[in-house]
ROVEX-858424 format. One line per 3 residues: for each residue x, y, z of N, C-alpha, C, CB. Coordinates in steps of 0.1 Angstrom, whole numbers. Glycine has a CB too. Layout:
<sites>
X:Y:Z:X:Y:Z:X:Y:Z:X:Y:Z | ...;
</sites>
This chain:
<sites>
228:48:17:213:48:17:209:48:2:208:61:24 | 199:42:1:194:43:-14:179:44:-13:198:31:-24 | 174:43:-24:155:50:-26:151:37:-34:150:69:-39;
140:38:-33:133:25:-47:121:27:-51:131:8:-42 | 119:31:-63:112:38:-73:100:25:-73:122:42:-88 | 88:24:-74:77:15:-76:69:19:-88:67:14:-63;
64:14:-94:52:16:-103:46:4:-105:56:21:-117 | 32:7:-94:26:-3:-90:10:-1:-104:24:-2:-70 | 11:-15:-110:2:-14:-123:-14:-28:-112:15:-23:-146;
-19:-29:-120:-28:-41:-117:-21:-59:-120:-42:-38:-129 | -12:-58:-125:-9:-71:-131:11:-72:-122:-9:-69:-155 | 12:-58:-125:29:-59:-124:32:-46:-117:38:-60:-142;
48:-52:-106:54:-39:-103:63:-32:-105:55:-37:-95 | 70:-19:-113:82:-17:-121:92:-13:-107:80:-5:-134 | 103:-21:-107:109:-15:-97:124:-12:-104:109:-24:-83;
128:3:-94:137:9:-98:147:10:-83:131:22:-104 | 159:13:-83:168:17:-72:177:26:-75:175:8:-68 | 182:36:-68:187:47:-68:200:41:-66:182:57:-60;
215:50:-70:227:46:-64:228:53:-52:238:48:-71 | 238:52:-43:242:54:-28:243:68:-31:257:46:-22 | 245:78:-39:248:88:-44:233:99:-41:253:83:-59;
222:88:-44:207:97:-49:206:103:-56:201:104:-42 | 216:97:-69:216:107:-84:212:105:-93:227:109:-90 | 212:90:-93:205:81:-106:198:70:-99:218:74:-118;
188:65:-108:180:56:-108:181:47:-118:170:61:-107 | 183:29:-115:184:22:-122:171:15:-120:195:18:-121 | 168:13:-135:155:-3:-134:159:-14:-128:151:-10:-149;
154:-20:-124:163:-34:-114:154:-43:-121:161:-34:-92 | 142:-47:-121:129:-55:-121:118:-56:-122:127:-58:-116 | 112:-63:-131:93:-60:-131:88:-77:-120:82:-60:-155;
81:-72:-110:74:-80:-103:66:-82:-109:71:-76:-93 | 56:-98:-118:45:-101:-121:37:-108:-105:46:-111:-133 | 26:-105:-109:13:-115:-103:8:-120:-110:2:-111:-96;
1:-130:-109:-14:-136:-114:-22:-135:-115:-19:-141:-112 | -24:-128:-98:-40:-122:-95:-38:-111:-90:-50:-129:-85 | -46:-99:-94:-46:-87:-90:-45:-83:-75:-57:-82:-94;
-55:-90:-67:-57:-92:-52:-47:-97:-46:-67:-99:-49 | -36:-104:-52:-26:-113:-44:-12:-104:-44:-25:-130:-53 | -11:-101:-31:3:-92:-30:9:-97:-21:2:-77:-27;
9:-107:-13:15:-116:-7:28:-121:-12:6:-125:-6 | 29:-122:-25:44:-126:-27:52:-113:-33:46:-140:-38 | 43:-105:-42:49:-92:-43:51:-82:-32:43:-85:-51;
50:-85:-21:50:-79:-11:63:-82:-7:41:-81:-3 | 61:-97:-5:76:-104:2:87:-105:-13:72:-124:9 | 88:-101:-24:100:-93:-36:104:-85:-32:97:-88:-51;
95:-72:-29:100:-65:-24:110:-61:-12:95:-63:-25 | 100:-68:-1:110:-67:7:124:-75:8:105:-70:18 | 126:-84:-4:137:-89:-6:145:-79:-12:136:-101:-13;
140:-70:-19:148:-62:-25:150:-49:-20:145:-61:-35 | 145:-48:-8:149:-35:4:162:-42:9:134:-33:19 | 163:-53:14:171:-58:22:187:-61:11:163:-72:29;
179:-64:-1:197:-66:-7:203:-53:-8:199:-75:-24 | 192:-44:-15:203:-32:-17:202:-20:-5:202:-25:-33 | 202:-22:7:197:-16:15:187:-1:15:206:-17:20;
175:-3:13:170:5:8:161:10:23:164:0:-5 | 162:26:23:160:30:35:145:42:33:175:36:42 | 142:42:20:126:51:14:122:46:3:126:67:11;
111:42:5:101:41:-12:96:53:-18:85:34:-10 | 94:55:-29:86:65:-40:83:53:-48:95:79:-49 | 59:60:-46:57:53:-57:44:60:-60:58:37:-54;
49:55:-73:38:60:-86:21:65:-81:36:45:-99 | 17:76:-85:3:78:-81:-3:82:-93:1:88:-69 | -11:71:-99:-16:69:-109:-29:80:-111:-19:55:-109;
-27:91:-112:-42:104:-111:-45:105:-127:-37:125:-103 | -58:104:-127:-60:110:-143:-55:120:-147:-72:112:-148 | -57:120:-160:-46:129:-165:-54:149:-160:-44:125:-187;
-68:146:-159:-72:160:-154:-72:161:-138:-87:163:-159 | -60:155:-133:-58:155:-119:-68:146:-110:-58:169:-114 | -78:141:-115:-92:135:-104:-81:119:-100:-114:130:-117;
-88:117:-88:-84:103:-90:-95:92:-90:-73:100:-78 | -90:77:-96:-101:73:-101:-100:55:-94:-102:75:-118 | -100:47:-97:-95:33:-91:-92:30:-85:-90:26:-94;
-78:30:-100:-61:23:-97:-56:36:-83:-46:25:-117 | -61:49:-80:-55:53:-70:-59:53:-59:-52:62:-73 | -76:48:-57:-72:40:-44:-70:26:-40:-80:42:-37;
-65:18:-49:-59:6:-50:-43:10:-46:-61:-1:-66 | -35:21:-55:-25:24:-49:-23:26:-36:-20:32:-55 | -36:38:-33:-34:39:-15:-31:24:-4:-51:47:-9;
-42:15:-9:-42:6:1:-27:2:-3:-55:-6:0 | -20:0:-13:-9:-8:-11:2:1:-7:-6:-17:-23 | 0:13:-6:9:21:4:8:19:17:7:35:3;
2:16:22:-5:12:36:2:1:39:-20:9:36 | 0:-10:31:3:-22:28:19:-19:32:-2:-26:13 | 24:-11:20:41:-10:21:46:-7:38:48:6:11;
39:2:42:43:10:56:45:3:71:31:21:59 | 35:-5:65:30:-17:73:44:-29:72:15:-23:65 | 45:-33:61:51:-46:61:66:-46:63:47:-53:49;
71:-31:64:84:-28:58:92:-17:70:81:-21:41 | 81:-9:73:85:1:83:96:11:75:92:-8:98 | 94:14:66:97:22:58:88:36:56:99:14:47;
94:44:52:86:57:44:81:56:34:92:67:41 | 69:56:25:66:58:14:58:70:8:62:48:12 | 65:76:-2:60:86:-8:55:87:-16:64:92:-9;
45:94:-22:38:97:-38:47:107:-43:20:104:-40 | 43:97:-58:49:107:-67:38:107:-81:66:101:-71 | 37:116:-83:25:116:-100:32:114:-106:18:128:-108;
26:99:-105:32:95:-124:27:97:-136:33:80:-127 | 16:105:-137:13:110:-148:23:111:-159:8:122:-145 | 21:100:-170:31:108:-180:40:97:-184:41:122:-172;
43:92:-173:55:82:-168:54:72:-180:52:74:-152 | 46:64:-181:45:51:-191:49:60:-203:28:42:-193 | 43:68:-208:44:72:-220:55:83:-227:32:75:-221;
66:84:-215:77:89:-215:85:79:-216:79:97:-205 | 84:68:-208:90:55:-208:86:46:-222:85:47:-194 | 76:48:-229:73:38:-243:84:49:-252:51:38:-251;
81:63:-254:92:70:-258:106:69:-259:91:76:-254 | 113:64:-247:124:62:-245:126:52:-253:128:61:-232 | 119:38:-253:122:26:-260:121:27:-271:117:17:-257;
115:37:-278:112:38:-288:124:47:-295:98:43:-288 | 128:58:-290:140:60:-295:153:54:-291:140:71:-295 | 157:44:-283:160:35:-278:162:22:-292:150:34:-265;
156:24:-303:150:12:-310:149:-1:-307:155:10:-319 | 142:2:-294:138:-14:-289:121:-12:-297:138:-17:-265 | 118:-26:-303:106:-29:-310:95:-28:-299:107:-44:-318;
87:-25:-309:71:-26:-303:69:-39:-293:60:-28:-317 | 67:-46:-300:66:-58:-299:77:-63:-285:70:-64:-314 | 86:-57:-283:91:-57:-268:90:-47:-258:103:-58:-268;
84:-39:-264:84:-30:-252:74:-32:-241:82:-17:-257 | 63:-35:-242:56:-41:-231:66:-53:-219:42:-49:-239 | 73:-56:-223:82:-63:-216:87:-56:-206:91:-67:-222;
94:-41:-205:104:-33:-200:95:-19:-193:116:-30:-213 | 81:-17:-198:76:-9:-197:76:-3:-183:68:-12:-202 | 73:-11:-176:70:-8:-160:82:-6:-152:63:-20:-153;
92:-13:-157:100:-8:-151:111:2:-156:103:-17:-145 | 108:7:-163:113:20:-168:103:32:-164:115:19:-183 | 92:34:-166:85:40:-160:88:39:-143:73:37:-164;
94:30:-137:98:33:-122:109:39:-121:100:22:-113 | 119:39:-130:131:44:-133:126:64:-132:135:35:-151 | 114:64:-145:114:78:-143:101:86:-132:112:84:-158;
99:72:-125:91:83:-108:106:82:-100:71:72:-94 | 117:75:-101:127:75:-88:131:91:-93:142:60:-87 | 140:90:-106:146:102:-110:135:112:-111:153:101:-123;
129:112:-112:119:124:-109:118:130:-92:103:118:-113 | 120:122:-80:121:127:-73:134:125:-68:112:126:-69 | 145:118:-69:157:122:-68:159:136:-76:166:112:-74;
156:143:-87:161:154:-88:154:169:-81:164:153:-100 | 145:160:-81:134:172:-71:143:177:-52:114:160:-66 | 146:167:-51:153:165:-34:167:170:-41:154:146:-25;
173:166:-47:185:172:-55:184:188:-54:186:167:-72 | 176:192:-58:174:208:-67:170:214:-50:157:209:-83 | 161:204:-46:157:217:-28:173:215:-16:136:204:-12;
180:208:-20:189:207:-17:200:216:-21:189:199:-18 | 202:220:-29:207:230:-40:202:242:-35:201:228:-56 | 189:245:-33:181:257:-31:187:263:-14:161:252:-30;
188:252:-3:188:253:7:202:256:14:182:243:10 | 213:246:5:226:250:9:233:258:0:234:239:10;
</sites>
């Protein structure tokens, strides 16, 4: 079984995959669009990428301002959770990504990947840290329980 981390932006989606393990989370891919409204083919990436690495739950990013309100992009995220549940018959879960991008520009930054490239990798490193964020959360209640 494995998980797949989303960080769903307006333009692009960062996707991440867990190993069989549910220990680590790897970046796999940033999904572009064109058009904001058009999730028709990012819909159907995805589900290409449920199916290769058999992925059996989503976690994905829930974009809340930083004083917890939510504003837009988070009910834009809702509909495309809907969207996911729907097209996939999968579970999908929130995770607050609060933080996320700018933990992820961090990384690259001490990483010494340039400025100037990091908008490249961004998204999907930030999916990288909503998968591991809740892999170690289920890790640790797991821990608690047994």
């Amino acid at each position: 079984m494995r998980i797949m981390g989303l960080d769903f932006g307006s333009k692009t989606v960062g996707v991440a995959i867990s190993d069989e393990l549910l220990m680590t989370a790897q970046g796999i891919e940033i999904i572009r669009r064109k058009q904001e409204n058009k999730l028709r083919q990012t819909l159907a990436g995805i589900e290409a990428l449920i199916e290769e690495y058999g992925v059996e739950e989503i976690v994905l990013g829930l974009p809340k301002n930083m004083d917890g309100s939510e504003g837009e992009r988070v009910e834009k995220t809702k509909e495309f959770k809907d969207m996911l549940e729907r097209r996939t018959g999968l579970p999908v879960t929130f995770w607050d990504e609060r933080l996320t991008t700018v933990a992820a520009d961090k990384a690259m930054m001490e990483g010494g990947i340039r400025r100037e490239n990091r908008k490249e990798h961004v998204d999907r490193i930030a999916a990288v840290f909503i998968l591991q964020g809740y892999l170690d959360l289920k890790k640790n209640r797991e821990n608690e329980i047994g």
